[in-house]
C-alpha positions as CSV (number, residue, x, y, z in Angstrom):
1,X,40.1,-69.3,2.2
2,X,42.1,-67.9,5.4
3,X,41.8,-64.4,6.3
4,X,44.8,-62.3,5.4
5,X,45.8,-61.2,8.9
6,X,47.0,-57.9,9.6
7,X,49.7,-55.9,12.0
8,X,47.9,-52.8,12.2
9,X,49.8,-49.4,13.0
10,X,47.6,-46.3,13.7
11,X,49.3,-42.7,13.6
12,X,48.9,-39.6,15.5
13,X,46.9,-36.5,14.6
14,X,44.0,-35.1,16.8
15,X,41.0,-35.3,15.2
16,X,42.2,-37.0,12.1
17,X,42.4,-40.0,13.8
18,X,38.4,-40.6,13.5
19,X,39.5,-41.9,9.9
20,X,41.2,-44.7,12.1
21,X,37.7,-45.9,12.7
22,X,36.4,-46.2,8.9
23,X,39.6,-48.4,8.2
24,X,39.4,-50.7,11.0
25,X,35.7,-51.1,9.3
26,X,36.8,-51.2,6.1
27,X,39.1,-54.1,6.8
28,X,36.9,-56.2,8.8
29,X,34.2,-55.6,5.9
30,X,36.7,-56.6,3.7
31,X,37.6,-59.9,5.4
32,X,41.0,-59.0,7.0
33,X,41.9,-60.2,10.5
34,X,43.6,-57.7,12.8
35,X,46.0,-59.8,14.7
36,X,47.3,-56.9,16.4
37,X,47.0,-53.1,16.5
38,X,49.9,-50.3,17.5
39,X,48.5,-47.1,18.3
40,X,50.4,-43.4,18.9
41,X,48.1,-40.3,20.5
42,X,44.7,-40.6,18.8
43,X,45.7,-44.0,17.1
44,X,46.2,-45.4,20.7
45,X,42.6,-44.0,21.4
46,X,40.8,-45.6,18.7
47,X,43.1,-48.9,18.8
48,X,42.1,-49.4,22.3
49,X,39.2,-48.7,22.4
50,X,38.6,-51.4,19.0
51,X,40.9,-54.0,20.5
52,X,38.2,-53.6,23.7
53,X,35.7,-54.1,21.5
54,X,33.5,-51.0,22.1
55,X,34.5,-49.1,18.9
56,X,30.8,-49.1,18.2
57,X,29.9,-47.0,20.8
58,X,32.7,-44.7,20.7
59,X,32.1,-44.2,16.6
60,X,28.3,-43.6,18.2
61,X,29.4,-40.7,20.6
62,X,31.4,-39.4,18.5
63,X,29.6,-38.9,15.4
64,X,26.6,-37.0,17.8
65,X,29.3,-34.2,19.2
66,X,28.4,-30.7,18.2
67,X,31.0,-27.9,18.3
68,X,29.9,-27.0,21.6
69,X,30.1,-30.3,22.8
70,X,33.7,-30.3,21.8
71,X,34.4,-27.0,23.8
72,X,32.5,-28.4,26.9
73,X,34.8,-31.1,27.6
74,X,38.1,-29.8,27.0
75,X,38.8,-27.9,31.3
76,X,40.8,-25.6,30.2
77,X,43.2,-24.1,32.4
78,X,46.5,-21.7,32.6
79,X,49.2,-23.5,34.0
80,X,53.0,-24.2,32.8
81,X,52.5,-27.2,31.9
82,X,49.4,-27.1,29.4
83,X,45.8,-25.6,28.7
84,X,43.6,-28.7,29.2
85,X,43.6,-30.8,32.0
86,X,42.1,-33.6,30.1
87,X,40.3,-35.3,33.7
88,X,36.9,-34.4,31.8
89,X,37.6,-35.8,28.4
90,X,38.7,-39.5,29.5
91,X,35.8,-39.3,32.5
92,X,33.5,-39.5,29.2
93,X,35.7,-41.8,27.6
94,X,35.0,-44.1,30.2
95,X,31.3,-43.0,30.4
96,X,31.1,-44.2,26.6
97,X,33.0,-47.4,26.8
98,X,33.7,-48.5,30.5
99,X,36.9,-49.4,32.2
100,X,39.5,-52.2,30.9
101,X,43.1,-53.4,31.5
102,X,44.8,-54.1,27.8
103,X,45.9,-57.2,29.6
104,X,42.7,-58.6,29.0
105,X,42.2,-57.7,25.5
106,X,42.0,-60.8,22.6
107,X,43.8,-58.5,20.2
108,X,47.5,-57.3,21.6
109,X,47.6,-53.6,22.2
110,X,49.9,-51.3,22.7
111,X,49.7,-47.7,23.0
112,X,52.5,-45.1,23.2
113,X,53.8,-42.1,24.7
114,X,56.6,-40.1,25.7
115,X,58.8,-40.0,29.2
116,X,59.8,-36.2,28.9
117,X,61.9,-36.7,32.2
118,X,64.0,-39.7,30.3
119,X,63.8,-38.7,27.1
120,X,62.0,-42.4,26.1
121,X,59.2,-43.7,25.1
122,X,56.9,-45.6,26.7
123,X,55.0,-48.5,25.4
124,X,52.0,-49.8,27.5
125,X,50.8,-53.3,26.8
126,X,48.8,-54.0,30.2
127,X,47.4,-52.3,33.0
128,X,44.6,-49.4,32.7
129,X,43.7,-48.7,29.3
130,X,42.1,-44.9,30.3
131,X,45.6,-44.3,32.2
132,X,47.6,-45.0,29.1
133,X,45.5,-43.4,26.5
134,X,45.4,-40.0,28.4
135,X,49.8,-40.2,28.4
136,X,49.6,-41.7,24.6
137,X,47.4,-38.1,23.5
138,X,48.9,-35.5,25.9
139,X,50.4,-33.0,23.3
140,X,53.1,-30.8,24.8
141,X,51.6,-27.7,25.4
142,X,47.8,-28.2,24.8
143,X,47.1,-31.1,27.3
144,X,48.6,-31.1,31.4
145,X,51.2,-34.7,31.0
146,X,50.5,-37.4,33.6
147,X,52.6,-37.7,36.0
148,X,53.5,-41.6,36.9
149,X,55.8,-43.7,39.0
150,X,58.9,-40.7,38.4
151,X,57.5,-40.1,34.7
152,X,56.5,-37.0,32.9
153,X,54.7,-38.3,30.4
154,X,53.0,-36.5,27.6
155,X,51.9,-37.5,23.7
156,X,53.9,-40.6,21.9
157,X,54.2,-38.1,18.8
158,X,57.3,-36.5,20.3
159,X,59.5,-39.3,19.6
160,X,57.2,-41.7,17.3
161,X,54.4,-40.4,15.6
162,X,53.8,-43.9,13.8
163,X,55.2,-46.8,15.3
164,X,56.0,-49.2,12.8
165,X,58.9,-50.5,14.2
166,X,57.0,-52.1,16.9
167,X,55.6,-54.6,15.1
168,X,56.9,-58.3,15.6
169,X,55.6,-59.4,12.4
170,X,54.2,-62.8,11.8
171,X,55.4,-64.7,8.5
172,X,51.7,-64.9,7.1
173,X,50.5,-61.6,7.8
174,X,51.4,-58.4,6.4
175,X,51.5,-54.7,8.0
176,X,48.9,-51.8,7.8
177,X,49.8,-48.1,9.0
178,X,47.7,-45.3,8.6
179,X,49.7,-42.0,8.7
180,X,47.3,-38.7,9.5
181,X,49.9,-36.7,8.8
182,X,49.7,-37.4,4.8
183,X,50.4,-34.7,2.1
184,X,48.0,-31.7,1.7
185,X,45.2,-32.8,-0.9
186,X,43.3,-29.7,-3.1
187,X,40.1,-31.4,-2.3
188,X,40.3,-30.9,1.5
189,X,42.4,-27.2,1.2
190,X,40.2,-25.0,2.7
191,X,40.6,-22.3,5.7
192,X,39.2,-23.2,9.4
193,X,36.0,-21.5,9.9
194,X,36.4,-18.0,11.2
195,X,34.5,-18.9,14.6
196,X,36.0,-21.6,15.1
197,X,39.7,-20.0,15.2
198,X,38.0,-17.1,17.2
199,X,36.5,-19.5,19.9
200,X,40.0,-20.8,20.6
201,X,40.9,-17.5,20.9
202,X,38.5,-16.3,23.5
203,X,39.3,-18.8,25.5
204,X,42.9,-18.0,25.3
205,X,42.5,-14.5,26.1
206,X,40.5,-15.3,29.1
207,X,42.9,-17.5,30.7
208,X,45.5,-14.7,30.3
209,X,46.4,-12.9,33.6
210,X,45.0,-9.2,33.9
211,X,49.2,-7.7,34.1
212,X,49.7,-9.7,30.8
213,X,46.1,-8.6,29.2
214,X,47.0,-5.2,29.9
215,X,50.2,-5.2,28.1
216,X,48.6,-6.7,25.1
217,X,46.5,-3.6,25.0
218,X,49.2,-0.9,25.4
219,X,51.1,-3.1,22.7
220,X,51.3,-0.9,19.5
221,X,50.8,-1.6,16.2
222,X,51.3,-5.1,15.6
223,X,53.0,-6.4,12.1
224,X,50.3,-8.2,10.1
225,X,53.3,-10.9,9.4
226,X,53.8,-11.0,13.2
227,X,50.0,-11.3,13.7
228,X,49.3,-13.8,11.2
229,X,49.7,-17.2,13.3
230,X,47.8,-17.4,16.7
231,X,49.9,-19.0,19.7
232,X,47.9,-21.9,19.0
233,X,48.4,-22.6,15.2
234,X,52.0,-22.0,15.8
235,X,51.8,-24.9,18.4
236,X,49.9,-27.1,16.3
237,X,51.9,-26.6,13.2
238,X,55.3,-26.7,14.7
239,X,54.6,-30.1,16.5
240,X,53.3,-31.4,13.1
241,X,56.1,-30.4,11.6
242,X,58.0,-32.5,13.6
243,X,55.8,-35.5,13.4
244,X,56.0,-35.5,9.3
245,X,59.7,-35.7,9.3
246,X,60.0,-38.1,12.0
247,X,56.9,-40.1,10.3
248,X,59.0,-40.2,7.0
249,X,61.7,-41.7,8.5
250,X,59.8,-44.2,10.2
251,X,58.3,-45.3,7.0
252,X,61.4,-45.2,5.3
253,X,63.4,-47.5,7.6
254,X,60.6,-49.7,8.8
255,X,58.2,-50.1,5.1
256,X,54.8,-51.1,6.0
257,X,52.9,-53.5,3.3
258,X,50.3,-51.0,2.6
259,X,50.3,-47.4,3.9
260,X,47.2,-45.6,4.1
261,X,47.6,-41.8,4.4
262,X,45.0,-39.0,5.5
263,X,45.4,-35.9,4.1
264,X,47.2,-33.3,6.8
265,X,44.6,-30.6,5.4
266,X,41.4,-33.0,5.7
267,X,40.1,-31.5,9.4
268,X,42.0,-29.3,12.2
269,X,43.6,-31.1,15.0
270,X,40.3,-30.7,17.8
271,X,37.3,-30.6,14.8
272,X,36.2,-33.9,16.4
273,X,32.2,-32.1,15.8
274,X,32.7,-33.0,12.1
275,X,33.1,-37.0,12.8
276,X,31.2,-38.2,9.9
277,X,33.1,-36.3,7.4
278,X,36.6,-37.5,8.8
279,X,35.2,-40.8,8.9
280,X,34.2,-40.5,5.0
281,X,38.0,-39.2,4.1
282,X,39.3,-42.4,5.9
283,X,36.9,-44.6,3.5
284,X,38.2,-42.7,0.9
285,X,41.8,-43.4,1.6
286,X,41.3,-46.8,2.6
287,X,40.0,-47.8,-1.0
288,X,42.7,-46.0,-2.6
289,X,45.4,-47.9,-1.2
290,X,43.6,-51.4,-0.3
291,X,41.2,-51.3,-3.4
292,X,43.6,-50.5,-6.1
């Protein structure tokens, strides 16, 4: 019996995305054959890095990282244009895995981003693979964009968190999208850890300038409603905002054969230390939708 051969479209979502890797498992376990794989922000990341064949080793790494592993490779920094720099991050990337052109790939790959100077996306299907994952996950205001040939480019979220429409579909094969930006699910609704929240802080505050520091102490009493979001959660939630309403009307327009959804609420956007768990929520999601 021929494999049933797969389009497969992999959504953005930080940390989430290490659910990416339990389905592209799942559907090779399961006898599918991925004839192709679209990836957006941390979908381009794992999609890459699978259709290079080192998925292994990057599931390897990733499932080792401890919190403070996490913290060590984000070089942070205080400019305009974002808090992490990202150099350090993709130099392990390509400690882990090595260097490729998706040119040379078996499976086509294509990983997006966004021009911010020509309000466009930007597909890469060949040249350095490191190059276009770093653009594909650079989310506006966390991570520095790259700057390339006249292009300001920064995470493929911004103007399609979950590519579908990409896809040249083939007759005999049918299409596969995992969105990580799925409904909130009871079983996963629990607050970040305390720490955690107060690390990011820290690290915040430190970066602040002494003039601006200052004023934050003179401030006066600060309304608890006022208080209640950190500059970082607002970030986070107002750009996934924007990727679930722009993710709905991808899938509305451009219906997949089978989606697969992660639960928004099943890990924060850098909890990349608790790997194996996101990696069980993917099996989990997988078997609903596949397995029912």
């Amino acid at each position: 019996m021929d494999k049933v051969k797969v389009h497969l479209v992999l959504g953005s979502g930080g940390a989430r995305g290490i659910a990416h890797i339990a389905i592209i498992e799942e559907l090779e376990k399961q006898g599918f054959e991925i004839i192709e794989v679209i990836g957006c922000s941390m979908g381009a990341v794992v999609g890459g890095i699978y259709a290079a064949g080192q998925l292994p080793e990057y599931k390897k790494w990733l499932t080792s990282l401890s919190r403070r592993d996490v913290f060590e490779l984000l070089d942070f920094t205080f400019t305009k244009q974002g808090f992490v720099k990202g150099e350090k991050l993709f130099a392990k990337h390509l400690e882990v895995t090595g260097k490729f052109n998706i040119e040379e790939f078996d499976i086509p790959f294509t990983a997006v981003a966004t021009d911010m100077k020509h309000n466009q996306e930007v597909h890469f299907k060949s040249g350095d693979l490191y190059k276009a994952l770093r653009a594909s996950v650079s989310i506006p205001g966390f991570f520095v964009p790259v700057v390339d040939n006249g292009r300001v480019l920064v995470d493929g979220g911004v103007l399609n968190p979950l590519p579908v429409n990409l896809v040249q579909k083939q007759e005999d094969a049918i299409i596969v999208a995992v969105n990580l930006n799925g409904r909130y699910n009871a079983k996963y609704d629990k607050k970040p850890e305390p720490d955690r929240i107060d690390e990011m802080k820290k690290w915040f505050e430190n970066l602040l300038p002494d003039s601006i520091k200052d004023k934050r102490k003179q401030k006066p009493e600060v309304d608890p409603e006022e208080d209640s979001f950190s500059l970082i959660e607002l970030m986070d939630s107002t750009f996934s905002f924007t990727q679930d309403r722009l993710t709905e009307l991808m899938i509305d327009v451009y219906k997949p054969d089978k989606l697969i959804e992660i639960p928004r609420n099943a890990s924060g956007i850098f909890d990349f230390d608790r790997a194996k768990q996101i990696l069980e929520v993917g099996r989990e999601s997988y078997n609903k939708v596949m397995n029912e």
